[in-house]
N, C-alpha and C positions, 0 to 999 in steps of 0.2 A: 504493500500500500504506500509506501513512502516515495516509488516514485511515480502516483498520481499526479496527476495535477493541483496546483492550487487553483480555482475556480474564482471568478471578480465577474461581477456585473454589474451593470450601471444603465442609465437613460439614456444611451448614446456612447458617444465617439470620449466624452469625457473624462473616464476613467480611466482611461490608458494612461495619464497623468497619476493616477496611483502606480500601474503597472510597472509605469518605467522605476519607481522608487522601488517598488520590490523587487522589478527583477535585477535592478542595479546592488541591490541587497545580497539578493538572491540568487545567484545567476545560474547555477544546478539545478534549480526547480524549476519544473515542469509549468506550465502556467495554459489556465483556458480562458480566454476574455469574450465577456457575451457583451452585445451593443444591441441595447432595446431602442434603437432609434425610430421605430414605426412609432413608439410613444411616446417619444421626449415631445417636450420636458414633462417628468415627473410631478415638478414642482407646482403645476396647475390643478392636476389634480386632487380629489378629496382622499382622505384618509383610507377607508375601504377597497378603491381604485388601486391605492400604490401597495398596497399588503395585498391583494390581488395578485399585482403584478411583478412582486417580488416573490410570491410564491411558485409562480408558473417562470420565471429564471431560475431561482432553487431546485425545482423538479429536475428542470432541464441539463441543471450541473452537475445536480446526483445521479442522473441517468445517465453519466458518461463518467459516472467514477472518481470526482475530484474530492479529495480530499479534508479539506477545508476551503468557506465560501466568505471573500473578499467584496460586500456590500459596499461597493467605491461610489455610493451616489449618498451626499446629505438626506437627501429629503428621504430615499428609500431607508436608510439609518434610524434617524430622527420617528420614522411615523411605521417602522415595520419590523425591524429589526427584534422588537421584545418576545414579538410573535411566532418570528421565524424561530429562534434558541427556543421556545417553548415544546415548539412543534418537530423539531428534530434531532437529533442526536448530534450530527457533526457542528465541527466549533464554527462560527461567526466571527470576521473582524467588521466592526464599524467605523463611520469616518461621521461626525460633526465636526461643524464650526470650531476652531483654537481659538475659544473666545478667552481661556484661563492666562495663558499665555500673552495675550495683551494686554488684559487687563492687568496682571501683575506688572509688565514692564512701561508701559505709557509715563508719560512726563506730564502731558498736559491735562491727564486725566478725560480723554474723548479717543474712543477709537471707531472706527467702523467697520461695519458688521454686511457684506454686499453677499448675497444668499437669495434663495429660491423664495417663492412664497409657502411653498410647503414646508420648508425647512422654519421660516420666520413664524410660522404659525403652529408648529409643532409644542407638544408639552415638554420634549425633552429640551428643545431650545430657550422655552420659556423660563424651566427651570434652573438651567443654567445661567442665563443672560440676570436671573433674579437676584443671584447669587452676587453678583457684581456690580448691578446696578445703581448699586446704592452707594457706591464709592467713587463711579464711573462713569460717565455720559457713554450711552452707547447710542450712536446713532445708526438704525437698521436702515438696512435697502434693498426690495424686491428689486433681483436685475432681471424684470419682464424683457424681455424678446432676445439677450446673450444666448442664450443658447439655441434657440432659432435658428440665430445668425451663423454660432458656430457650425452645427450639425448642416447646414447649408453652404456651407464653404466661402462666408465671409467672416471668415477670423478677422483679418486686418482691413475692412471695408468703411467706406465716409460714413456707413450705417451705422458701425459699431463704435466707432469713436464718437462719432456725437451721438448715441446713447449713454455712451462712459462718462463723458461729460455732463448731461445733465443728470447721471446718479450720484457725482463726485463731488461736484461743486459743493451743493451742501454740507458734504462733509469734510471737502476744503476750507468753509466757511467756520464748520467749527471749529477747528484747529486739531482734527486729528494728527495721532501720529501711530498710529498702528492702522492698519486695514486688513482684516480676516476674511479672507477667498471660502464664502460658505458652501460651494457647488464645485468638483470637482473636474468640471469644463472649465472654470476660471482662470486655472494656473496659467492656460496658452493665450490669457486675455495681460500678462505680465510685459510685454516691449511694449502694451498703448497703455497700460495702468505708470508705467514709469517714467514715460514720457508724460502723460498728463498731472501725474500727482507731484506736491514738493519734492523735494529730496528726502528732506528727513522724517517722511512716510516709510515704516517700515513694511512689508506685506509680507501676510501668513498665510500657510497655507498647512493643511495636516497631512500632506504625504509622505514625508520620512518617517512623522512616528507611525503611520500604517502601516508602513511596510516594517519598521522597527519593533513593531507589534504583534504583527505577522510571524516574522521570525520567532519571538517567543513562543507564542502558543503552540506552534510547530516544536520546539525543544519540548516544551511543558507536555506534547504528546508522545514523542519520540516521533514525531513525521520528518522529520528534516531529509531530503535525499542525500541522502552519500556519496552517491552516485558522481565521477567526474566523466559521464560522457555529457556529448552538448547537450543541450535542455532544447525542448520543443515547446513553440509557443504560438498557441493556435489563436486567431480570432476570427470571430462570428460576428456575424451583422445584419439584421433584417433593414438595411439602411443603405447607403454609397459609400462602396468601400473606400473609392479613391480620397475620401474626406478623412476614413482613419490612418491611410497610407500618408499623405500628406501631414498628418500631426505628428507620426510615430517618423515619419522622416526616412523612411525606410521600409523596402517592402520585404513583407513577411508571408505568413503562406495565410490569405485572406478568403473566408470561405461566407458566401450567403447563406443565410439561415432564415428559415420561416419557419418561430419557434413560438 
């Protein structure tokens, strides 16, 4: 079993931005990436919808043997994730918002918080953001139509920048200085988040500790592969492929799926 796959799905092309942290981690391990792009974003939908729709990617990952399941989407995390561990035996990594991590280091006491609406609206995000806010200006921001744009293959498009712009400005206006990448499409929104924002804007994002994460629970099971031949690394997509080959930079053995 240990050289299964590790199993990661997401609402799209986005989580390959966790992938790449684990398998830069990771790089013996086997890896299978599901891209639910027929239904991104996630984040629009209700509660019911994405525990739905994370349970029909689960089946999907168990049905080809992976090992342990890499939930690389906020919103799927935040509003599915308690369900999923409930309901099955194999381990779960989650990814929310670092919102602890900014809040503890901010200077000016305001950071910003750019995430999905499903994530924003979540009890797990509530509870946490609770935790801090009362020390911390946080200023939240549904980033309606980012991931549209990305799964549509306008990453760097006059679209997306001036939607960057009017989500940032206000939180330019407060004096952020941290900004926490709630959605894990956002990390590849990082060359127009740094050209738009000050300098001493820090940005977070939680894909090293996922994948940092990852790696434990794999020791705390004994899954780790030992294995030193290459690693095989599949991805699915009921979506355009050319959009995750274009992110991952590199082509891989890219296969459609109608799952």
């Amino acid at each position: 079993m240990n050289k299964n796959s590790i199993g990661i799905f997401d609402s799209g092309v986005g989580g390959t931005s966790i992938w790449k942290e684990i398998n830069a981690l990771l790089p013996n391990e086997n890896t299978l990436y599901l891209a639910d792009s027929k239904h991104a974003p996630y984040g629009s939908k209700g509660k019911n919808a994405i525990i739905d729709l994370s349970i029909k990617n689960t089946e999907y990952l168990l049905n080809q043997n992976c090992k342990i399941i890499v939930v690389a989407c906020n919103t799927a995390t935040t509003n599915a994730i308690d369900y999923l561990r409930a309901q099955y035996k194999i381990p779960f990594i989650g990814i929310e918002p670092a919102i602890k991590p900014a809040a503890l280091q901010t200077k000016t006491n305001a950071i910003g918080i750019l995430a999905t609406k499903g994530t924003l609206s979540s009890a797990l995000f509530s509870k946490t953001a609770g935790i801090f806010s009362k020390s911390v200006h946080i200023i939240e921001q549904v980033g309606e139509g980012i991931v549209d744009l990305i799964e549509t293959g306008k990453l760097d498009s006059p679209e997306m920048r001036s939607l960057l712009k009017i989500y940032l400005n206000p939180m330019i206006t407060a004096n952020i200085d941290h900004l926490v990448l709630g959605c894990t499409h956002y990390p590849y929104l990082m060359p127009l988040l740094l050209d738009i924002l000050p300098n001493h804007v820090k940005i977070i994002d939680s894909g090293e500790a996922v994948a940092r994460q990852t790696k434990a629970i794999l020791q705390q099971n004994n899954l780790l592969n030992t294995s030193t031949s290459l690693a095989k690394n599949r991805f699915l997509t009921n979506g355009n492929p050319e959009t995750m080959n274009t992110l991952l930079n590199q082509k891989f053995n890219i296969e459609i799926a109608d799952f």
